[in-house]
VOGU-3710 file (C-alpha; in Angstrom, 3 decimals, decimal comma):
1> xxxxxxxxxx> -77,922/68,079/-14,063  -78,071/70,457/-17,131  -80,405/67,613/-18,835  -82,833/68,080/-15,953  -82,575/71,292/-15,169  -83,134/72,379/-18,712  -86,327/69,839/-18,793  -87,825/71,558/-15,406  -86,829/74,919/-17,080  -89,473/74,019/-19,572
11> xxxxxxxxxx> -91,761/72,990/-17,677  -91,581/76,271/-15,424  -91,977/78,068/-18,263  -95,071/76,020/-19,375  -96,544/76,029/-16,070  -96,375/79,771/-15,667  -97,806/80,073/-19,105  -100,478/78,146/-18,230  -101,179/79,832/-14,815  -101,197/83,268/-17,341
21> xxxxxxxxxx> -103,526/81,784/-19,913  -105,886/80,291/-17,485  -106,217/83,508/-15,712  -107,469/85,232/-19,071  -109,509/82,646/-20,393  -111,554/81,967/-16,796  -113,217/84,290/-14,486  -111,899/84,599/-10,930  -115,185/82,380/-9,951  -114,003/79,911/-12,516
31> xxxxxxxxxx> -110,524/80,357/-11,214  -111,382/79,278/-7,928  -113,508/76,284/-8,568  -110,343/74,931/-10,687  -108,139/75,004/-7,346  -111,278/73,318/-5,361  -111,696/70,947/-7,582  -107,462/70,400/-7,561  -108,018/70,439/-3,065  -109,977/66,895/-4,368
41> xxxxxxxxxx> -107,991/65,879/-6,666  -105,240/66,198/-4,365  -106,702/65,067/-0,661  -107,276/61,361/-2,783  -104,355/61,829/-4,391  -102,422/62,186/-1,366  -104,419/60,377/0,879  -105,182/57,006/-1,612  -102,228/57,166/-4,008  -99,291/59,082/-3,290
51> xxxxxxxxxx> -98,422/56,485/-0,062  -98,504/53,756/-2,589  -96,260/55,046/-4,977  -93,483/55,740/-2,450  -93,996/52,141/-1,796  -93,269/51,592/-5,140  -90,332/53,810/-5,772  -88,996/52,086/-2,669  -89,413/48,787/-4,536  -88,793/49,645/-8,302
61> xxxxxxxxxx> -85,275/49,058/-8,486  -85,668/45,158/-7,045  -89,092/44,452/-8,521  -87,120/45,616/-12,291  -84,193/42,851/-11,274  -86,594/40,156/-10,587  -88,830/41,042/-13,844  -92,162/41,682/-12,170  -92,615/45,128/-12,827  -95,819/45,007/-15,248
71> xxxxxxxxxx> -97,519/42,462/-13,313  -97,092/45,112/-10,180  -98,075/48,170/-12,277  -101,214/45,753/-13,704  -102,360/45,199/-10,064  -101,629/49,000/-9,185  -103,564/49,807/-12,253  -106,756/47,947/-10,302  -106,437/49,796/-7,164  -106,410/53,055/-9,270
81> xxxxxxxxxx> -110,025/52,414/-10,869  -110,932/52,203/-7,418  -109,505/54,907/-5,695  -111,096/56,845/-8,996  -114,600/55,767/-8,241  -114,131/56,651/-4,538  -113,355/59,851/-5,523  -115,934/60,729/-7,584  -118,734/59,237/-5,123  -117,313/61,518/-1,983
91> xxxxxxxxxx> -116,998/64,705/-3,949  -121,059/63,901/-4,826  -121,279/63,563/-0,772  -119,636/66,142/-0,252  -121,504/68,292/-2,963  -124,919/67,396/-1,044  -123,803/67,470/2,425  -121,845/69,937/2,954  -122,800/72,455/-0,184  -119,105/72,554/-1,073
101> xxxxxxxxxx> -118,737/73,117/-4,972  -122,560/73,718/-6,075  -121,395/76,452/-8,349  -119,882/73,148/-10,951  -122,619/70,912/-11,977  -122,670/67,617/-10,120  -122,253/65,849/-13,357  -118,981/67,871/-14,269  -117,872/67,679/-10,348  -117,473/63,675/-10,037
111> xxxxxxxxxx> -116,544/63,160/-13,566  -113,564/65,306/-14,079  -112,225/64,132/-10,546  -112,350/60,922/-11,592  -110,819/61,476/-14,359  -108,103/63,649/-13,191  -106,905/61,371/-9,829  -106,935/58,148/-12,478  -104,619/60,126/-15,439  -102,586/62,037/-12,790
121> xxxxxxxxxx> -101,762/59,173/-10,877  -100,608/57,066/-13,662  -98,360/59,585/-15,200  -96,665/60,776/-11,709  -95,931/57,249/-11,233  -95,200/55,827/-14,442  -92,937/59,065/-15,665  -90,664/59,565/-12,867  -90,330/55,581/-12,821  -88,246/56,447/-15,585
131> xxxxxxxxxx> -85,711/58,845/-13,796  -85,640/56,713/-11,295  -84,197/53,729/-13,176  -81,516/56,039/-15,076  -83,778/56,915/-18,152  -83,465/60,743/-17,472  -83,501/61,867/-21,323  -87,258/60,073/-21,740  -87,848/61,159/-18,240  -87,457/64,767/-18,948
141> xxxxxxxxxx> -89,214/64,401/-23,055  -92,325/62,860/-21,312  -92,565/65,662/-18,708  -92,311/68,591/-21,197  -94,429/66,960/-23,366  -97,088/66,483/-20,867  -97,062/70,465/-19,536  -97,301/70,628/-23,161  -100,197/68,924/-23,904  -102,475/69,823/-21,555
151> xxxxxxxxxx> -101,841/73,178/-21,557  -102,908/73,001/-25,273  -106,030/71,012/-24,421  -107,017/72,938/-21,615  -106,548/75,938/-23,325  -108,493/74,781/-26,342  -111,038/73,205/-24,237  -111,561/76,428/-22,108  -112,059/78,578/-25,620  -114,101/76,220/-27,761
161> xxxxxxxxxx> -115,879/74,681/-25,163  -116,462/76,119/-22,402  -115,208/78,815/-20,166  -115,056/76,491/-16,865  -113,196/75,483/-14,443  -114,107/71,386/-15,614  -113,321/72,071/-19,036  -109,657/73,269/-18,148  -108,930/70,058/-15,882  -110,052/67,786/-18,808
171> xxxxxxxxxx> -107,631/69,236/-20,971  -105,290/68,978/-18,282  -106,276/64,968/-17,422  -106,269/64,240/-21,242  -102,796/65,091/-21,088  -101,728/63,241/-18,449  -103,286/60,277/-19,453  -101,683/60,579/-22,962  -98,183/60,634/-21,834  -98,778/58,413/-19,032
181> xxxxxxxxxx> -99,535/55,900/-21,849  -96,710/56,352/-23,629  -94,376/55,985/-20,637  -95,912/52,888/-19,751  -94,943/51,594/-23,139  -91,268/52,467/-23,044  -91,058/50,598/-19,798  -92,572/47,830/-21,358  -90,010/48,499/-24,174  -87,012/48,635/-21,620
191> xxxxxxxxxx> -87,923/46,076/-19,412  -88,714/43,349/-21,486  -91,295/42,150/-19,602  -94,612/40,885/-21,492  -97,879/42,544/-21,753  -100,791/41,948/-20,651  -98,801/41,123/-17,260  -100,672/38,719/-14,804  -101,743/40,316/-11,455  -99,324/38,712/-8,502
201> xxxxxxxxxx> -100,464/35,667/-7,220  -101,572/35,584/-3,211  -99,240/33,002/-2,644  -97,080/33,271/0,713  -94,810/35,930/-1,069  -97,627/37,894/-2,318  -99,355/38,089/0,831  -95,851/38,469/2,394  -95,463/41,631/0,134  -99,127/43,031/0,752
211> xxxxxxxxxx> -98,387/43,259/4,439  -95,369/44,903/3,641  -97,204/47,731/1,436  -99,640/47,574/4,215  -97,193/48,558/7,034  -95,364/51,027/5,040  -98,435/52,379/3,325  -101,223/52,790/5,896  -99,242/55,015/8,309  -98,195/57,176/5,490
221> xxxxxxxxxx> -101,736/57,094/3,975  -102,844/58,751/7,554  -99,522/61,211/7,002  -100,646/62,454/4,101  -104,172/63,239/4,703  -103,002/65,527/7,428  -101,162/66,570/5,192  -103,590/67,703/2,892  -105,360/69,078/5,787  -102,481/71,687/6,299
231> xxxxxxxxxx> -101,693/72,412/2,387  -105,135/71,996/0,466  -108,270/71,966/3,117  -108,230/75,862/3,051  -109,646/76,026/-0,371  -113,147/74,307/0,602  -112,995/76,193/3,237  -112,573/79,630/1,713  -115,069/78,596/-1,132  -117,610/77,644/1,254
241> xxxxxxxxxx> -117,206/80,351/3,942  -115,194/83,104/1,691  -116,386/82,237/-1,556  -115,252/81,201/-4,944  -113,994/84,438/-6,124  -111,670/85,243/-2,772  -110,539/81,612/-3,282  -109,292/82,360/-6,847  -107,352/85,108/-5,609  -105,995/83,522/-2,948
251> xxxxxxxxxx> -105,243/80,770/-4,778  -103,618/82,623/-7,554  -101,063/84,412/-5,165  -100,377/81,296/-3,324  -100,117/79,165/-6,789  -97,565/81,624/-8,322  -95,224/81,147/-5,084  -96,050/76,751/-5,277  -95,569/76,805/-8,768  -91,645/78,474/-8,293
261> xxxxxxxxxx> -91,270/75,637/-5,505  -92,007/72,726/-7,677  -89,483/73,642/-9,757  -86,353/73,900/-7,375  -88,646/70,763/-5,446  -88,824/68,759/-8,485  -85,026/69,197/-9,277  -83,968/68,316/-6,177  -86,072/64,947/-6,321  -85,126/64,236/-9,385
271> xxxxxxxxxx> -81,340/64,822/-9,111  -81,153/63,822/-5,779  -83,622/61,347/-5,383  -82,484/58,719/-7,864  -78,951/58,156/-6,210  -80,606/58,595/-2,471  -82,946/55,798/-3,085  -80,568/53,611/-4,594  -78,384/54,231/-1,289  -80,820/53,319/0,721
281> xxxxxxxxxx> -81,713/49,553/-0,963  -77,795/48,128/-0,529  -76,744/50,569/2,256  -76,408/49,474/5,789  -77,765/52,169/8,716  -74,402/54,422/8,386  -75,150/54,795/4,877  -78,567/55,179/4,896  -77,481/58,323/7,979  -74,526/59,786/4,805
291> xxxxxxxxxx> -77,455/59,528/2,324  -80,063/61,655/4,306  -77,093/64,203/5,627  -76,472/64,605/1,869  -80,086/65,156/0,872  -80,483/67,526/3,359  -78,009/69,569/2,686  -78,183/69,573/-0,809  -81,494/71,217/-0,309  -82,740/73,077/2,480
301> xxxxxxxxxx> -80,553/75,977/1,820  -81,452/76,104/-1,828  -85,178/76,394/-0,586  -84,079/79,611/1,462  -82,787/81,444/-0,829  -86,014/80,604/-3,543  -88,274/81,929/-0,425  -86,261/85,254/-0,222  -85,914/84,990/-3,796  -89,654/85,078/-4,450
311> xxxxxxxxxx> -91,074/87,701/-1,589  -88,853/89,838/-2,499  -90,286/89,764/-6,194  -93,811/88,924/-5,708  -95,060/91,925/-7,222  -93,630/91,410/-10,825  -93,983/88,015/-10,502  -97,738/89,013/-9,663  -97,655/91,520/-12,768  -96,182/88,939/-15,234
321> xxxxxxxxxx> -97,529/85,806/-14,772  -101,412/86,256/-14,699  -103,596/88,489/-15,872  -104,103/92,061/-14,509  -107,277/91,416/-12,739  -105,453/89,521/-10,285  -103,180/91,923/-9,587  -103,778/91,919/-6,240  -102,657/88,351/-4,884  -99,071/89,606/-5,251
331> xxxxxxxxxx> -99,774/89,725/-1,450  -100,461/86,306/-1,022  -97,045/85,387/-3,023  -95,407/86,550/0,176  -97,290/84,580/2,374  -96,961/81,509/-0,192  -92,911/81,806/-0,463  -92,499/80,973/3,422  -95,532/78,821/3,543  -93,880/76,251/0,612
341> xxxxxxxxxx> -90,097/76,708/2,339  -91,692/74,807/5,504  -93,748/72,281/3,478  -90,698/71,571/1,088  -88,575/71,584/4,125  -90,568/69,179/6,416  -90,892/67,235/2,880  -87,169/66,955/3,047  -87,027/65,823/6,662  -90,044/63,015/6,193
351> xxxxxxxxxx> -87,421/61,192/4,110  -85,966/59,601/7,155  -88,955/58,043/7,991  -88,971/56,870/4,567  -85,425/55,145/4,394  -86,291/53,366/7,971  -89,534/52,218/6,727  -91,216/53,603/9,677  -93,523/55,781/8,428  -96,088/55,443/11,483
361> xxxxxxxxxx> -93,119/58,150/12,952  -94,834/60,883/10,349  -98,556/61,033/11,078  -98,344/62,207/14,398  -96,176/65,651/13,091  -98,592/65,822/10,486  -101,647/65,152/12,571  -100,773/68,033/14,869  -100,091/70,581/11,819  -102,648/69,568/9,518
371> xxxxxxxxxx> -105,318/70,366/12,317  -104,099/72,914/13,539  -103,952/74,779/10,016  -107,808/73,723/9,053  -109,189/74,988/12,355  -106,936/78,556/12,571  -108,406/79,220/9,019  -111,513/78,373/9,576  -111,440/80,579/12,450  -109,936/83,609/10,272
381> xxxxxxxxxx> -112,920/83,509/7,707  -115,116/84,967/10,646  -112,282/87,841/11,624  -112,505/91,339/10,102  -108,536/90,955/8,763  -109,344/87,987/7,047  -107,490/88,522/3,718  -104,474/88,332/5,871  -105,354/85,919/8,102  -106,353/83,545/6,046
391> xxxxxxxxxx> -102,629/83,380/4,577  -101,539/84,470/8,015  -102,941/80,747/9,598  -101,466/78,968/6,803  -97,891/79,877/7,748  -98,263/79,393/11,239  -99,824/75,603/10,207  -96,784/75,103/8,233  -94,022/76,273/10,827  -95,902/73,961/13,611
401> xxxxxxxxxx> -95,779/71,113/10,979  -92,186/71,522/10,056  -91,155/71,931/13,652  -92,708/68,608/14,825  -91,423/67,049/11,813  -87,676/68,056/12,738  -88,043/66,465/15,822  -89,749/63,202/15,057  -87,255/62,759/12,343  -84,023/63,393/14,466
411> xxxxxxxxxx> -85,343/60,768/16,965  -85,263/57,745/13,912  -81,942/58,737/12,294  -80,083/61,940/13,882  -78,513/63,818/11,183  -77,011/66,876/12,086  -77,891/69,914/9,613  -74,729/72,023/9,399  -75,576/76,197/11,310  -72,444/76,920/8,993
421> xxxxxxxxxx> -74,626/76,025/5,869  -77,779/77,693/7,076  -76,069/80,989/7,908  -74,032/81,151/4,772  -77,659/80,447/3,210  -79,305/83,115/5,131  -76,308/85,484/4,016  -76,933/85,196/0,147  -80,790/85,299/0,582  -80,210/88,960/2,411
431> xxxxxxxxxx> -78,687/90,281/-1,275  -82,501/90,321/-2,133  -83,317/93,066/0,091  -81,746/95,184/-2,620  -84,413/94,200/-4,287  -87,340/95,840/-2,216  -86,967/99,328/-3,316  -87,694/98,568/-7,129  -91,373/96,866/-5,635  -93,166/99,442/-7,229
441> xxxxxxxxxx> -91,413/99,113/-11,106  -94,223/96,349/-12,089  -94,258/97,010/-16,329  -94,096/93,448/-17,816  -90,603/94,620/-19,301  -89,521/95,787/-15,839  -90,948/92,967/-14,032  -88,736/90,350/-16,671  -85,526/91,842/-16,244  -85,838/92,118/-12,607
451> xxxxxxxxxx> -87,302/88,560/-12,402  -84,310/87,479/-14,754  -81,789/89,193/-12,430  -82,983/87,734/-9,226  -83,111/84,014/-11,152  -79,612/84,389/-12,147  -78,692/85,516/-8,509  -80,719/82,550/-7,203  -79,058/80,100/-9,563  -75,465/81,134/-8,649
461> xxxxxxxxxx> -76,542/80,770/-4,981  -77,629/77,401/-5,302  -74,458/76,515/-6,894  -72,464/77,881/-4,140  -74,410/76,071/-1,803  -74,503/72,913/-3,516  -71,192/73,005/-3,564  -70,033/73,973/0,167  -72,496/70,742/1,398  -71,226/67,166/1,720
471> xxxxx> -70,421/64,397/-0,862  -73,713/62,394/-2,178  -74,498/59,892/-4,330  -75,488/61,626/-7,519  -74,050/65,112/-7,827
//
């Protein structure tokens, strides 16, 4: 856990460094075509890759056993250059139909998207693949090292280039696509496995295996575009109804609260996740029920206490992570905390449909949410209030989602999520209400030592919660 937790540390503290830089380098405009061009990125992303790579992290531990991993990574590796070239063909339809992004140059438009799905994808595979199989110390090297590099490149790119949104995601795609390289070659080096590995064969198995993906893929493909509906659709429609430079602050605010909940998100996965998935491929239905009990209670009320943790200090976290001129999003950061604590949540609770291999259970949930979020923020663009609305819509989206979530899930695999637990979470979140009157004290030196108070606070509740849940594989 310290090995992990010191590698997210690192890359928190690269992130927000790079959320601070990119602010001064780019101009709100610039700032907000970054975050429509990452609402792309992210609908193929989620919609074309990320259902895929569950299905392989549900298979990685068998298909390293049986010594086919390359061969599966060569034919994922074809499906990527694919889903690339999709991409950057519907962001030109889009471009030309719908006038969404004709502030970036066509050119620049398709070509970093492309870019970015292809690197990103390979490296959130190929790196976690690494965790996953019990190589944590080159798990957590490969991450830092990635923040690390793209930061650089972006950052470099952005001041000897160009000033532009494109310019910072190619910095941020070279990175990716360097250390996605290299973790492909210490699986190769671990595995044993020979390179260049042939494609599988559509023999019976193969075929056997496609329909497999297929079933397990396809619902969750459908999942996750609604998905994307509920977390990312708002920013083309903002930049097309609100414009670019509303977007960047919006986006900013909102970023600064996502940012915080990919760190406690990423530490649960990658504590948690390892051990949970491992239950699940030699556990019988009782087991699989322990494993998900665990997982949830490991985590929802550590996500909680980050919400409280970051409303209550979204004004210095406003103050000291970008730069002054978007010093007022800190508003949005309290919209954002509760908006991420129902996507983590309902995150969380999608996991049973994941260890029953019915993921059809998830798109309806998501359906529901994901529509209902891109049509109440649509509608708040044309309201008077709409700088609150707009965040105000999101929320509501995201408690809908996480409610029909909750119940879909308890109808596969009821699991029972201790009141004792939530209340004793609810308890040490209310200690940051001491916290409110000190909203105005927003110097950078004020804002660290009240942001490094709260953390400590946070951390020590998470402990304490951690510890009062049940026993799991992996703690």
């Amino acid at each position: 856990m310290a090995l992990l937790a010191a590698g997210r540390l690192a890359q928190a503290l690269l992130s927000v460094t790079a959320l601070r830089v990119m602010t001064a380098l780019l101009s709100p405009e610039e700032v907000g075509h970054v975050f429509l061009v990452l609402a792309f990125a992210g609908g193929f992303g989620l919609f074309l890759v990320n259902p895929v790579g569950m299905y392989i992290n549900r298979k990685l531990h068998a298909w390293r056993d049986r010594g086919t991993l390359l061969p599966h990574f060569s034919l994922f590796n074809l499906y990527l250059l694919a889903a690339a070239g999709l991409a950057a063909g519907a962001v030109l339809l889009a471009r030309s139909a719908a006038g969404v992004g004709t502030g970036i140059p066509a050119a620049h438009f398709a070509g970093v998207i492309a870019l970015y799905v292809y690197a990103n994808s390979w490296n959130m595979t190929l790196v976690p693949a690494l965790n996953l199989l019990g190589h944590r110390g080159l798990f957590v090297s490969l991450s830092v090292l990635t923040s690390a590099l793209g930061l650089a490149l972006s950052a470099a790119f952005a001041f000897k280039v160009s000033a532009e949104g494109a310019a910072w995601l190619a910095g941020q795609a070279l990175g990716f696509a360097a250390l996605g390289a290299a973790a492909f070659l210490a699986l190769k080096r671990l595995s044993g496995e020979a390179f260049p590995a042939p494609v599988p064969s559509l023999a019976p198995e193969g075929k056997e295996s496609f329909r497999d993906l297929r079933s397990f893929a396809a619902p969750l493909a459908a999942a996750t575009f609604f998905l994307w509906l509920q977390t990312q659709s708002y920013r083309l429609i903002v930049e097309r109804l609100a414009g670019a430079e509303f977007l960047g602050f919006l986006a900013v605010g909102l970023g600064i609260a996502s940012s915080l909940a990919a760190v406690a998100e990423s530490l649960v996965q990658q504590f948690y996740f390892p051990g949970f998935y491992s239950r699940l491929s030699s556990g019988g239905p009782e087991e699989r029920r322990e494993a998900l009990a665990a997982l949830y209670a490991r985590s929802i009320p550590v996500y909680l206490v980050l919400a409280a943790f970051t409303a209550a200090l979204s004004g210095q976290l406003t103050g000291l992570l970008v730069a002054p001129e978007f010093a007022g999003a800190s508003a949005f950061v309290v919209f954002g905390a509760f908006i991420e604590l129902f996507r983590m949540s309902s995150n969380i609770f999608a996991a049973a449909a994941h260890s029953e291999m019915r993921t059809a259970a998830l798109v309806k949930p998501y359906a529901v949410g994901g529509l209902f979020t891109a049509a109440a923020v649509a509608a708040a663009c044309f309201l008077p209030q709409r700088e609150a609305l707009i965040p105000a819509a999101m929320l509501a989206g995201g408690a809908v989602t996480f409610a029909a979530i909750r119940t879909h899930s308890s109808r596969l695999v009821s699991v029972p999520l201790s009141g004792a637990l939530l209340l004793r979470a609810l308890l040490f979140s209310a200690v940051f209400v001491l916290f409110l009157p000190a909203r105005e004290l927003t110097s950078p030196l004020q804002s660290a030592l009240l942001i490094a108070a709260g953390g400590i606070y946070f951390l020590f509740a998470s402990w304490r919660l951690s510890a009062a849940g049940p026993a799991g594989e992996g703690e």
